[in-house]
C-alpha positions as CSV (number, residue, x, y, z in Angstrom):
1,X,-15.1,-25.8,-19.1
2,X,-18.7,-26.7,-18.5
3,X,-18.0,-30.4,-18.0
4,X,-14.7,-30.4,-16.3
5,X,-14.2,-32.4,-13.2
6,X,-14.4,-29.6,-10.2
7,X,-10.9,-29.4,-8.5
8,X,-9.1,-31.3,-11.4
9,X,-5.6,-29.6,-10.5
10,X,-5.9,-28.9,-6.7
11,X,-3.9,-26.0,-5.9
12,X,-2.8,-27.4,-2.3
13,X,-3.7,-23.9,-0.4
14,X,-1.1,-21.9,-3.2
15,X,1.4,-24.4,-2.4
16,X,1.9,-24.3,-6.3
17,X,1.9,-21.0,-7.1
18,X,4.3,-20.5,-4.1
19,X,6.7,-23.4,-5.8
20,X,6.5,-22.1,-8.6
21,X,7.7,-18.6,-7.9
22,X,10.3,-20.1,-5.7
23,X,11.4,-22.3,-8.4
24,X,11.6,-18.8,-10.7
25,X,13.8,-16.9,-8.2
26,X,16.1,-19.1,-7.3
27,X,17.1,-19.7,-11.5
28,X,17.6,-16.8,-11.5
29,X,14.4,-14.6,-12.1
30,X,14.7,-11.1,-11.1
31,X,11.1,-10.6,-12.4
32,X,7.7,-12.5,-12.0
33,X,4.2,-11.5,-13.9
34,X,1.5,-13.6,-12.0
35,X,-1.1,-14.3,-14.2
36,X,-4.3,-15.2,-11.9
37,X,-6.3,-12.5,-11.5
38,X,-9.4,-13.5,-13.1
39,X,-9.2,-17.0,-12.5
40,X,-12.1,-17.1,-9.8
41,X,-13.4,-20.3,-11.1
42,X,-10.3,-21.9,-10.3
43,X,-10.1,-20.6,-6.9
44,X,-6.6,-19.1,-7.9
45,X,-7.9,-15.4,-8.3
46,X,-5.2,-13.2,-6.7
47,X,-8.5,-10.6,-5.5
48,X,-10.9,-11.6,-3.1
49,X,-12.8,-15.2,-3.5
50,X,-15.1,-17.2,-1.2
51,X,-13.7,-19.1,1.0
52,X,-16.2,-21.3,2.1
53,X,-18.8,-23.4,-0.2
54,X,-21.3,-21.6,1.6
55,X,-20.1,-18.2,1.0
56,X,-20.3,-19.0,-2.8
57,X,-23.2,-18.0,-4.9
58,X,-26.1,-20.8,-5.5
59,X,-26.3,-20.4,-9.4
60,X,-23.7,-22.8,-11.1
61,X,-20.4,-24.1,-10.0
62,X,-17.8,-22.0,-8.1
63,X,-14.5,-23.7,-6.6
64,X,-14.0,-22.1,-3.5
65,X,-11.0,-21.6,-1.3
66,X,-12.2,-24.9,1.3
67,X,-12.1,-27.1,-1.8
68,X,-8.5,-28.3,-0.8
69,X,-10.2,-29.3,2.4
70,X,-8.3,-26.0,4.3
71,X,-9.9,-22.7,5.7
72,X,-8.3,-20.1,4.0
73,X,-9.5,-16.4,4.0
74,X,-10.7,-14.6,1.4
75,X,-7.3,-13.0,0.4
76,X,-5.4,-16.0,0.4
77,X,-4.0,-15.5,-3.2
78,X,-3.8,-12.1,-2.6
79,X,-1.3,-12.2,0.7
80,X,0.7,-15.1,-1.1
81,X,1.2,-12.6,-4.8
82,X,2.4,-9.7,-2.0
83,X,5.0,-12.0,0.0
84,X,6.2,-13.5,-3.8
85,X,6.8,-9.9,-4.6
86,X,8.7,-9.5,-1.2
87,X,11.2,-12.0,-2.2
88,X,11.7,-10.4,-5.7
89,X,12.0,-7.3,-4.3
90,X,15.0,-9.0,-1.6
91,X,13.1,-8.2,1.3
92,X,12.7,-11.8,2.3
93,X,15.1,-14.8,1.3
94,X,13.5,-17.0,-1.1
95,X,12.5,-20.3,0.7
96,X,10.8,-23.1,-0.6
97,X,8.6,-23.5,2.2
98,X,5.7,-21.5,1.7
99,X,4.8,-18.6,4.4
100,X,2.3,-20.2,6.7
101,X,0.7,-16.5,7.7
102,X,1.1,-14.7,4.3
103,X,0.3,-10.7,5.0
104,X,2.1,-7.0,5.0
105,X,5.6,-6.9,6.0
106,X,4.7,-4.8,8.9
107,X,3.3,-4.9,12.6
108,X,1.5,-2.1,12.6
109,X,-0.1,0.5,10.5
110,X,2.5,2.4,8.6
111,X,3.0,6.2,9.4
112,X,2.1,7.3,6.1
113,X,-1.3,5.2,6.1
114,X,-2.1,6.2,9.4
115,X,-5.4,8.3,10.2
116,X,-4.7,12.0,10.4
117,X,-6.0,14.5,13.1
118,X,-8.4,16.8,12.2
């Protein structure tokens, strides 16, 4: 909305959209659509956003990932949808606390993704 207060419903770093997926697993969900794909001008975007206010663009009004007053990376939303879909899948127990470094479930590069020899 052209008028709408910037930052009216702060999204406390995905601390909602983690609660919220918690909440749906543990009544029982076995399935979860996460809506927020093109929702840049929330900050909520599941792709890439900028993080900082002065990564943004200069023309009109973008709510950046800083705007809850943390320094998250541009992924953010992206790394939280994969370790929600971890927890559906039963990789992960469900816990209401969210993950505090969101990422892939691994520690190194896969084999399969791994660079082949010429």
């Amino acid at each position: 909305m052209k008028n709408a207060t910037p930052n009216q419903i702060p999204r406390i770093r995905g601390e909602f959209l983690w609660r919220q997926a918690y909440n749906a697993r543990v009544a029982g969900a076995t399935m979860l659509k996460i809506a927020m794909f093109d929702e840049v001008n929330e900050a909520t975007a599941i792709f890439k956003a900028a993080s900082r206010r002065q990564d943004a663009p200069d023309q009109g009004y973008w709510l950046t990932l800083d705007a809850d007053g943390a320094e998250l990376p541009s992924d953010w939303y992206l790394r939280l949808a994969g370790e929600i879909t971890r927890t559906f899948h039963g990789e992960i127990a469900p816990n209401v606390k969210m993950p505090e470094h969101p990422g892939p479930p691994w520690k190194s590069v896969p084999p399969s993704r791994k660079a082949k020899k010429p």
